[in-house]
KEKOL-457031 format. One record per residue (C-alpha): x negated, y negated, z; residue number from 1. Coordinates in Angstrom, 2 decimals, m for minus. Example, Ala and Ser with C-alpha at 12.3 -4.5 7.8 and 13.67 -1.06 7.14 Angstrom:
REM KEKOL-457031
+---------+---------+---------+-----+
|       x |       y |       z | seq |
+---------+---------+---------+-----+
|  m12.30 |    4.50 |    7.80 |   1 |
|  m13.67 |    1.06 |    7.14 |   2 |
+---------+---------+---------+-----+
This chain:
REM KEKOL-457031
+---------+---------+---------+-----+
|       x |       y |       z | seq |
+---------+---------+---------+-----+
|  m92.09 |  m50.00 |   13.03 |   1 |
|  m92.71 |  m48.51 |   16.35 |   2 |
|  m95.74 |  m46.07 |   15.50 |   3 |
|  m95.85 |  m44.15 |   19.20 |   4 |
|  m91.62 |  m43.60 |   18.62 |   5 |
|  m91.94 |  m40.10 |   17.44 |   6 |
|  m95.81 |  m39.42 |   18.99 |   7 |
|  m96.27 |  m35.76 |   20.57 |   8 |
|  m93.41 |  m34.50 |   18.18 |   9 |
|  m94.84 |  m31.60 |   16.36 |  10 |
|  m92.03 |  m31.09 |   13.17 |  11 |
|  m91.07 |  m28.20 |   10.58 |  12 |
|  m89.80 |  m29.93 |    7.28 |  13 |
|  m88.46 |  m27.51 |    4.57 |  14 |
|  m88.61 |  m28.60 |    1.08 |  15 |
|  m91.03 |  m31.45 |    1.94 |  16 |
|  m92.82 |  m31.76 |   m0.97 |  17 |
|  m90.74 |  m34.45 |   m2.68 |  18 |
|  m87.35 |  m36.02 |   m2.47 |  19 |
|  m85.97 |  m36.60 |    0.79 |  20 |
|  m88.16 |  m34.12 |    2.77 |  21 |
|  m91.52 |  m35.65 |    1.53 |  22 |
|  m89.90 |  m38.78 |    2.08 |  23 |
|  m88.90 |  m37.79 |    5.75 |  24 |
|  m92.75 |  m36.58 |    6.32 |  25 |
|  m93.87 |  m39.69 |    5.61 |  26 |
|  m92.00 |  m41.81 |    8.13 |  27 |
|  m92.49 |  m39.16 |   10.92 |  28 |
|  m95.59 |  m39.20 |   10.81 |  29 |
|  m95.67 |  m43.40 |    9.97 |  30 |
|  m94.21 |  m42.95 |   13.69 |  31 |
|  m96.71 |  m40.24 |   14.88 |  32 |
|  m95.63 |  m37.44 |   14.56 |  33 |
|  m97.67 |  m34.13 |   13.36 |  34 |
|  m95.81 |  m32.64 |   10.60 |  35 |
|  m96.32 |  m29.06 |    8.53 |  36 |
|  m94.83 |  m29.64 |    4.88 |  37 |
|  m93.16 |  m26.27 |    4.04 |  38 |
|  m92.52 |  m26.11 |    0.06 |  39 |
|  m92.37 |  m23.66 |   m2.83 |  40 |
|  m94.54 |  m25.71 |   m4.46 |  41 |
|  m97.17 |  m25.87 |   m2.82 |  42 |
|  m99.19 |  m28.56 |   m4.63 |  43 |
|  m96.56 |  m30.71 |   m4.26 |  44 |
|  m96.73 |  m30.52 |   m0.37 |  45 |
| m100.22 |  m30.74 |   m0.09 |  46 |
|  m99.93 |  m33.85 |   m2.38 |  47 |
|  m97.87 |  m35.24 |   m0.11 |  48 |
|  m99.85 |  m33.86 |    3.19 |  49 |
| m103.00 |  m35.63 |    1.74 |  50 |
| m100.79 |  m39.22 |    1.74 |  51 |
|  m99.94 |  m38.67 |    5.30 |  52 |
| m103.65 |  m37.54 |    6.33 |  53 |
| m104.95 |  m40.64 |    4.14 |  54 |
| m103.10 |  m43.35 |    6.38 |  55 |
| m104.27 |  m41.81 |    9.61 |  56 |
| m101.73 |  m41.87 |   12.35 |  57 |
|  m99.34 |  m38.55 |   12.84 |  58 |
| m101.68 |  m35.61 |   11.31 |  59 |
|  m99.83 |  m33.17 |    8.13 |  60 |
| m100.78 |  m29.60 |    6.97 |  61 |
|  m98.98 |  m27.84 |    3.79 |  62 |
|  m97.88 |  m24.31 |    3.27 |  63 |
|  m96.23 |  m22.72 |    1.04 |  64 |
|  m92.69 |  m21.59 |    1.41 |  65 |
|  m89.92 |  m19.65 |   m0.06 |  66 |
|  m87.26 |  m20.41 |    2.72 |  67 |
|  m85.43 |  m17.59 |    1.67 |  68 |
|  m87.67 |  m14.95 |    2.93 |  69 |
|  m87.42 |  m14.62 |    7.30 |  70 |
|  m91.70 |  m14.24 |    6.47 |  71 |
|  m92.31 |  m17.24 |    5.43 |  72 |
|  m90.20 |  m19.32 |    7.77 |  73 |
|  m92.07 |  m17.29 |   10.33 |  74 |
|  m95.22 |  m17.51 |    8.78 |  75 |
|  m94.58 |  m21.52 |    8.85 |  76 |
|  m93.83 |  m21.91 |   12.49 |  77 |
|  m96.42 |  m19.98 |   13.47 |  78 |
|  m98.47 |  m22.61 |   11.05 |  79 |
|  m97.13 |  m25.45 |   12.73 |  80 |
|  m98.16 |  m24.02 |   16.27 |  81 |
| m101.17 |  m23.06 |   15.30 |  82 |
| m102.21 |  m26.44 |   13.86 |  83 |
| m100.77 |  m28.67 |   16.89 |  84 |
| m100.31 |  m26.12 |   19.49 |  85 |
|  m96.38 |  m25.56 |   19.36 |  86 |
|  m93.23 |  m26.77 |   18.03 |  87 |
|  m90.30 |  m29.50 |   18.99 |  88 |
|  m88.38 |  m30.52 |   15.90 |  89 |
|  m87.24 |  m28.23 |   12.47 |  90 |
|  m86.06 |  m30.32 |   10.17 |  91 |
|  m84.02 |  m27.98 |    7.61 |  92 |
|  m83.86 |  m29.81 |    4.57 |  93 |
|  m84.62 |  m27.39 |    1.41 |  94 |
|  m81.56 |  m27.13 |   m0.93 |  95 |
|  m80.53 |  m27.09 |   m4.62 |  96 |
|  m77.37 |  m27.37 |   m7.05 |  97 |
|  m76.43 |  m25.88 |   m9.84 |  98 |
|  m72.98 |  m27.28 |  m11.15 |  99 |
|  m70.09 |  m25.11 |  m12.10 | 100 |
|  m66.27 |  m25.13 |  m12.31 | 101 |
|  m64.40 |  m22.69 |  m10.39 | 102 |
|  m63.35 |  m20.05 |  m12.76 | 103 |
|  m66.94 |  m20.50 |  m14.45 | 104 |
|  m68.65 |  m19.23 |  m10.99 | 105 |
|  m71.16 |  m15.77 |  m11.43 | 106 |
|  m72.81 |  m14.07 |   m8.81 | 107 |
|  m75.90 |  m15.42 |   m9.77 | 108 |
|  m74.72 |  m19.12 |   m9.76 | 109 |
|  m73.45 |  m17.63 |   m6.05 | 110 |
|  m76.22 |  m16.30 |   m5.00 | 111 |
|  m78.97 |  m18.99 |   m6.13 | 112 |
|  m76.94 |  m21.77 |   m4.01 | 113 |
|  m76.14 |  m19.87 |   m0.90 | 114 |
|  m79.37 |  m18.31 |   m0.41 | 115 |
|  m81.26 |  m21.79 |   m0.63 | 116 |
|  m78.63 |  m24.21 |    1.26 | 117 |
|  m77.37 |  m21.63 |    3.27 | 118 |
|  m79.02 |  m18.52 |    4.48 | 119 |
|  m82.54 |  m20.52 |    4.43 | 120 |
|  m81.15 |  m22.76 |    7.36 | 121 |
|  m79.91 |  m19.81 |    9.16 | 122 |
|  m83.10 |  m18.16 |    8.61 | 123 |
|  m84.99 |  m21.26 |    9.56 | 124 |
|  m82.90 |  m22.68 |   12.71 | 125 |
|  m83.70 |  m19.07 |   14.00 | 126 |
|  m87.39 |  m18.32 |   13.47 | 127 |
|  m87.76 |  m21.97 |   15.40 | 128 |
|  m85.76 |  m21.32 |   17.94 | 129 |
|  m87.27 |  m18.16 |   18.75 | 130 |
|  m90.69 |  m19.60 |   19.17 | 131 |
|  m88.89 |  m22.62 |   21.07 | 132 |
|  m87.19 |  m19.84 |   23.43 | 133 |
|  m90.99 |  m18.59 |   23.57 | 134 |
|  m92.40 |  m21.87 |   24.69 | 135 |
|  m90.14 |  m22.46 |   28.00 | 136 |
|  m87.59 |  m25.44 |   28.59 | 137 |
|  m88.91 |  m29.00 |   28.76 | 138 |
|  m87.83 |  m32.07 |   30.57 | 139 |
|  m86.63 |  m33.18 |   27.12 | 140 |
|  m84.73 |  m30.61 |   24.56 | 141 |
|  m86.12 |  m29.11 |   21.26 | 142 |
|  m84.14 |  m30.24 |   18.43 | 143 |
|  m82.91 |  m28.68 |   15.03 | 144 |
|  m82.33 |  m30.45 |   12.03 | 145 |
|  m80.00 |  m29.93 |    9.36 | 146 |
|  m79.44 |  m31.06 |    5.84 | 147 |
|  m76.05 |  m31.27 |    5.02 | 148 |
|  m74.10 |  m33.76 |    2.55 | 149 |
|  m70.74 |  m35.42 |    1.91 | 150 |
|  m69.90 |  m32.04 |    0.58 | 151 |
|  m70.27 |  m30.58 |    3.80 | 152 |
|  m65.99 |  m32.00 |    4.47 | 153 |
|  m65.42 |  m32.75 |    0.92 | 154 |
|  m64.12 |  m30.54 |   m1.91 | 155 |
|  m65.74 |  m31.69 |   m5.50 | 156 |
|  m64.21 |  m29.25 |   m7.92 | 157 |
|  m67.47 |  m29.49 |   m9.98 | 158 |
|  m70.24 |  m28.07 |   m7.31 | 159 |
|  m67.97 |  m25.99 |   m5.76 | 160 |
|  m70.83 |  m23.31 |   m4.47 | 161 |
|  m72.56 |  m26.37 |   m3.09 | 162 |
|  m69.75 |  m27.49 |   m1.06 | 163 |
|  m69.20 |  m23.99 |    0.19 | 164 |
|  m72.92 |  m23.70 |    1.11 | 165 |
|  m72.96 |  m27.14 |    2.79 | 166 |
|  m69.76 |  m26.35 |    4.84 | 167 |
|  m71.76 |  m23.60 |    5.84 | 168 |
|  m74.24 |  m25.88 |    6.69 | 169 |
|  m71.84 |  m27.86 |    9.28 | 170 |
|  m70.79 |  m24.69 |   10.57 | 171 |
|  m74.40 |  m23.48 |   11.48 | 172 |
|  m75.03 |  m27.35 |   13.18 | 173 |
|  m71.43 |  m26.37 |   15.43 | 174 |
|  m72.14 |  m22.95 |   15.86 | 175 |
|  m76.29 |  m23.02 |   16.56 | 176 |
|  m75.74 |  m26.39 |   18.97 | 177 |
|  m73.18 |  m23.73 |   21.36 | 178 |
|  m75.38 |  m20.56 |   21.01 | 179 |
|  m78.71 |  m22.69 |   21.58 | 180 |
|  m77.66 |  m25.17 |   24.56 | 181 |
|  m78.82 |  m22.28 |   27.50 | 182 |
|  m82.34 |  m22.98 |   26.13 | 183 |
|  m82.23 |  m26.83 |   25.90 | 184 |
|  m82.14 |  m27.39 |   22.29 | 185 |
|  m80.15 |  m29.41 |   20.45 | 186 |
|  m78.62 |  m29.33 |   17.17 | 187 |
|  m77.44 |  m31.98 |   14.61 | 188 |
|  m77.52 |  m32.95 |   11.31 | 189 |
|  m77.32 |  m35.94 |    8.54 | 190 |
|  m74.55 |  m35.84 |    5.57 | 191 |
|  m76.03 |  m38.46 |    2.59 | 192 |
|  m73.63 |  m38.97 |   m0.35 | 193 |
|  m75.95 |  m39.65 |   m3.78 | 194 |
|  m79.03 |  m39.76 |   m3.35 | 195 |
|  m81.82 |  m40.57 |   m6.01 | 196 |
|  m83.76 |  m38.00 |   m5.91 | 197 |
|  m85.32 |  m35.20 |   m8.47 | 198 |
|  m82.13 |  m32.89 |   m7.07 | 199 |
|  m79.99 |  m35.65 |   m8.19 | 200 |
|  m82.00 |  m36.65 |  m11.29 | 201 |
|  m81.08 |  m32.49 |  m12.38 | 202 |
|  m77.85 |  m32.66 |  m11.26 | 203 |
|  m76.75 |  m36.10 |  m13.65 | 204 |
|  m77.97 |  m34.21 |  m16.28 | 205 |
|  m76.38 |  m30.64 |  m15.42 | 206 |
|  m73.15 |  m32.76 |  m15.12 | 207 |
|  m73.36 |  m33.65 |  m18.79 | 208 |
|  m74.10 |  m29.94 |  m19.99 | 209 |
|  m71.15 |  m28.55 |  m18.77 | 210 |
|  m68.75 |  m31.38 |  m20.09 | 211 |
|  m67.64 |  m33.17 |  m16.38 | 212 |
|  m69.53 |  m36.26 |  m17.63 | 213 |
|  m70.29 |  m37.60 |  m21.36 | 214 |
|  m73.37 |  m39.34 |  m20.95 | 215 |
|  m76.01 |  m39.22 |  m18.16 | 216 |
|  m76.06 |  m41.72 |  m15.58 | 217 |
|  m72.25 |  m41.91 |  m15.68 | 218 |
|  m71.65 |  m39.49 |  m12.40 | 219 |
|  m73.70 |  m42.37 |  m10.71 | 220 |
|  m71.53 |  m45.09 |  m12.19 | 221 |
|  m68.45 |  m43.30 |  m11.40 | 222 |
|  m68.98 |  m42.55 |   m7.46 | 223 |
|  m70.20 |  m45.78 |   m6.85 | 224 |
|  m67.15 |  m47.31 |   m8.43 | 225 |
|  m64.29 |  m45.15 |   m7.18 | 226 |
|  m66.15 |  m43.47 |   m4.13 | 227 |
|  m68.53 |  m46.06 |   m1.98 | 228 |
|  m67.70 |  m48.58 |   m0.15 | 229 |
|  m71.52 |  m50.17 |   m0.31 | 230 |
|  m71.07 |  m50.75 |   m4.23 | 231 |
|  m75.05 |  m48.59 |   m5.13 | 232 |
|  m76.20 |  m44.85 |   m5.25 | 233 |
|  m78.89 |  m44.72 |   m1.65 | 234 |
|  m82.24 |  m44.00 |   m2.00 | 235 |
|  m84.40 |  m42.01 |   m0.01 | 236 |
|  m85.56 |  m44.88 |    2.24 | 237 |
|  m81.79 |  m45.59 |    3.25 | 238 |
|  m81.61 |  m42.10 |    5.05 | 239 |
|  m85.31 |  m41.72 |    6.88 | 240 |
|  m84.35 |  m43.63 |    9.69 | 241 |
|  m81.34 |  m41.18 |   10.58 | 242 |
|  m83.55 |  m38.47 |   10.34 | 243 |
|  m86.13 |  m39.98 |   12.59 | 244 |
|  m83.57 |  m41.14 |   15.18 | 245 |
|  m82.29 |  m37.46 |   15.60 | 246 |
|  m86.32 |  m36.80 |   16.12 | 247 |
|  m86.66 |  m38.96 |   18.60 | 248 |
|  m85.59 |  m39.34 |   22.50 | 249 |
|  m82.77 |  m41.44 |   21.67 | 250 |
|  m80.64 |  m38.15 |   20.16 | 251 |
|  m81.64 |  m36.72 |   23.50 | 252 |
|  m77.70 |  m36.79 |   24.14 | 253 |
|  m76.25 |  m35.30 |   20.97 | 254 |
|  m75.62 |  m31.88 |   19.80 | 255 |
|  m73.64 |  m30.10 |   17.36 | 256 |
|  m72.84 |  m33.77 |   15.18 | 257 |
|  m73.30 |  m34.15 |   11.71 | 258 |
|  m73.73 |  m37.70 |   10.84 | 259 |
|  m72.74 |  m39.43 |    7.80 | 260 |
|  m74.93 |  m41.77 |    5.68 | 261 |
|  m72.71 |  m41.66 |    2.47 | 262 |
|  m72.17 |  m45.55 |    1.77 | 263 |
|  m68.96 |  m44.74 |    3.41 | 264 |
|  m67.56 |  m42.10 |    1.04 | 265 |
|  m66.51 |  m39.53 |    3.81 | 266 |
|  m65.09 |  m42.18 |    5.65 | 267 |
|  m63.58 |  m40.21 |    9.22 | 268 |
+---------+---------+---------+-----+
């Protein structure tokens, strides 16, 4: 591993205190970057933070985070610059499911899912690129990082909020890399398929309460027979070094792509 790859890359990571974001910390900062862990749970972050401090290359802090409210995605830029002195990279990974069929969807099923996978990004992508605006162009562009998943092109008639939210999530990568290009940043995101994960952990056994599946670990049996082309469910480690690519200088030329790492599911 390269450990200078990602060095002088100062990073935003929503929902970073387990899972895929926590996961993502880790190797950015394996690579040497300085990362701020933004989480609701806070002791989860800072659990995670203390790993990254322990090993001593890219430097972490923890805050605490309801990426729903425009204060505390403000409140955890303004962290991150005033830690290591500005910002180059959001990484917008917070998100949730909650499983329903269609004609079983409530405004609070709604609500929960759009405000976490959708609105949060929005509200996130913005507060950073304001203080990115703030900081003046570079020789290299500032880059935003979204969270999206297969069911950001593909209809599952089981999470059908989620998909909604996550094609909102492709939208905001399309719509944020044309609005943001005049101030030389660049926006893209990563689309994994099942990834073992708490989220996913829930989700099996959500899957089973509302009758889609009979028994729990049978949704992961399922995709991987019908779905994937590489025959097993991914694990966090499979998608890190997407992430950290679209970090680094050699994304420099990309903007507005959402990049699949599904075990060919969405195949395009």
């Amino acid at each position: 591993m390269d450990t200078e790859r990602l060095k002088g890359k100062n990073v935003l990571i929503t929902g970073a205190g387990r899972g895929m974001g926590a996961a993502n910390a880790e190797h950015f900062a394996a690579q040497g970057a300085n990362v701020c862990l933004g989480d609701i749970d806070e002791g989860a972050a800072q659990e995670t933070a203390e790993r990254i401090n322990a090993k001593g290359n890219g430097r972490a802090i923890a805050v605490r985070m309801d990426v729903t409210e425009r204060e505390d995605n403000r409140a955890a830029v303004e962290a991150t610059v005033s830690e290591f002195g500005m910002i180059n990279v959001g990484v917008f990974n917070a998100g949730l499911n909650k499983p329903r069929f269609f004609m079983d969807i409530d405004e609070d099923n709604w609500d929960l899912i759009m405000n976490v996978n959708t609105k949060a990004m929005w509200l996130g992508m913005q507060e950073t690129a304001r203080q990115m605006i703030a900081q003046g162009k570079q020789d290299y562009p500032y880059k935003l990082i979204n969270v999206g998943s297969i069911a950001s092109r593909k209809p599952l008639v089981d999470v059908t909020v989620y998909c909604t939210s996550k094609y909102g999530c492709l939208a905001l990568t399309h719509c944020g890399a044309v609005a943001l290009s005049e101030h030389n940043i660049t926006v893209n995101g990563y689309a994994p398929g099942v990834v073992v994960t708490p989220l996913w952990e829930q989700l099996d056994k959500d899957l089973v309460d509302i009758g889609f599946k009979q028994k729990e670990g049978q949704a992961y049996e399922d995709i991987v027979r019908d779905a994937l082309q590489i025959k097993r469910v991914s694990y966090p480690d499979d998608v890190i070094g997407t992430a950290a690519f679209l970090c680094s200088s050699d994304s420099d030329y990309m903007t507005g792509q959402m990049i699949h790492i599904d075990g060919g599911w969405c195949i395009q």
